[in-house]
C-alpha positions, 0 to 999 in steps of 0.5 A: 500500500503505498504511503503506509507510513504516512500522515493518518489522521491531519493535525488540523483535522482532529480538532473539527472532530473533537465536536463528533460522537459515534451515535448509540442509538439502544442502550447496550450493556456496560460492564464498567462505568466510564467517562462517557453520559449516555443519551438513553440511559438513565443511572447515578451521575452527578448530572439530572436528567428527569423525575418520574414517580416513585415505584416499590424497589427505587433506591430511597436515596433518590426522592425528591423530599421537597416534591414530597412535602409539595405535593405529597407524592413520591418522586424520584429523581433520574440522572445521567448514566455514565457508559463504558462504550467500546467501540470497535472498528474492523477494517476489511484487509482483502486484496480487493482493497488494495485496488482503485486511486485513491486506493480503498486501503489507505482511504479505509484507515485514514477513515478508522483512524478518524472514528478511533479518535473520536472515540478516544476524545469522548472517553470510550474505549477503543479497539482496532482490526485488520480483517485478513486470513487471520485477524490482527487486532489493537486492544481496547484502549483509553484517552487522546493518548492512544492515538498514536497507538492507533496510528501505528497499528494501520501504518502497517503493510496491507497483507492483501488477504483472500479470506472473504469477509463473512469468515474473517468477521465470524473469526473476529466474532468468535475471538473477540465477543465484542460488545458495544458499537461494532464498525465495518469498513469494506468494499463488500466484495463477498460472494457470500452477500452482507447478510453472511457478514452481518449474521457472524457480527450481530448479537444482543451486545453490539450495535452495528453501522457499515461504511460501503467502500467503493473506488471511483474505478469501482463505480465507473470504470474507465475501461472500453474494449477488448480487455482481460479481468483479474479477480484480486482475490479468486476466481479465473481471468475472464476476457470481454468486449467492454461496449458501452451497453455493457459498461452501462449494464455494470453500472447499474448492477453496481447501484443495485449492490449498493441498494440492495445492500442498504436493504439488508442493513435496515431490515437488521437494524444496521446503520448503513452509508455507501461513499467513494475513496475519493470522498473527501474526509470533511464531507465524510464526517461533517455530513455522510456519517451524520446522515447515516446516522453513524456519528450525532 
């Protein structure tokens, strides 16, 4: 991959992202208490968040005596939980992110390298993988510290890997159990289909978005002719004759993955966005993944 070693994640970048969280849209089992305040669940920080009547089993500790001698109810008082979120991002590693200008690798770590640091501003704990034949992973950590961690791990040299998707995501899954919010980057290219992958990630613990990779060659490729393709993962090289009646009846087979895709994604309840490597990551952030419903 070229540029392995080069600069992930701008400096001038960071700051615009510190704003951004990963969106948590059900409230998900937490073993620790963190740093992070839940949006939906209610527990014992220090900051309110709402009344509601007393019922047999409250903690007593949190009546509201003054609403009592008023109105001469029960009320509870409810503050903020504070959450240990993990967030997991899984970085597909197969050969086919190896193709396309800008290249789906590279553009698919500057982008986990992003969402890591995200993660690590608001206080979640944060772990990394590299999905291949076996899958290489940074455990969970802590703190604006450990970005340089981060950065280290997906400088690393790409090991263009044959696996497809749905085993190394089942191997992660079988390895790692984890919980919280699980992140997917990848172009899809499985002949097994998203709903192979999805099934081998979802659980009760975990909340899923995918970000849908694809390069600018991908979508619209500039090929015309008598031409030779390679499969860079498996399969034999085909010979054809790219007329542009085929090259259009490409592009619409290309829509319809990327639709049908989505479809599956909703069906499950999986937050979902399809962009191209060449996307700027400004717009990436400051737009596509909030739409998505990605980041809030």
């Amino acid at each position: 991959m070229s540029e392995e070693n080069g600069e992930l994640l701008d400096p001038s970048f960071r700051a615009r992202l510190e704003r951004l969280q990963v969106a948590v849209r059900k409230a998900l089992p937490s073993s620790m208490r963190g740093d992070r305040r839940s949006p939906t669940r209610k527990g014992i920080s220090l900051e309110f968040a709402d009344f509601r009547p007393y019922t047999a089993g409250d903690d007593v500790r949190h009546l509201d005596w003054s609403a009592w001698a008023r109105l001469d109810a029960l009320i509870v008082k409810l503050f903020h939980d504070e959450e240990d979120l993990q967030v997991h991002l899984l970085v597909d590693d197969s050969a086919s992110m190896r193709t396309g200008a800008p290249e789906k690798a590279l553009c698919s770590r500057r982008i986990a390298s992003a969402m890591a640091w995200i993660g690590l501003c608001n206080g979640s704990r944060v772990s990394c993988a590299l999905l291949g034949d076996r899958p290489m992973r940074l455990n969970l950590l802590r703190g604006e510290a450990a970005i340089d961690r981060v950065l280290t791990f997906f400088s690393q040299p790409s090991l263009a890997c044959k696996r497809s998707l749905h085993r190394a995501c089942e191997d992660y899954a079988s390895a790692y159990s984890p919980h919280g919010v699980v992140i997917l980057i990848s172009d899809l290219l499985d002949p097994a289909g998203i709903g192979a992958t999805l099934r081998s990630l979802i659980r009760r613990t975990t909340e899923i978005a995918v970000l849908h990779l694809l390069s600018p060659q991908d979508a619209n490729p500039d090929l015309e002719g008598e031409v030779r393709l390679l499969d860079s993962e498996d399969g034999p090289a085909v010979e054809t004759s790219l007329t542009p009646a085929r090259i259009e009846a490409y592009r619409a087979t290309v829509r319809r993955f990327i639709a049908d895709c989505g479809e599956t994604c909703l069906r499950r309840g999986v937050a979902f966005t399809s962009v191209l490597s060449d996307r700027p990551l400004e717009d990436l952030f400051l737009h596509d993944l909030q739409k998505a419903g990605v980041l809030r």
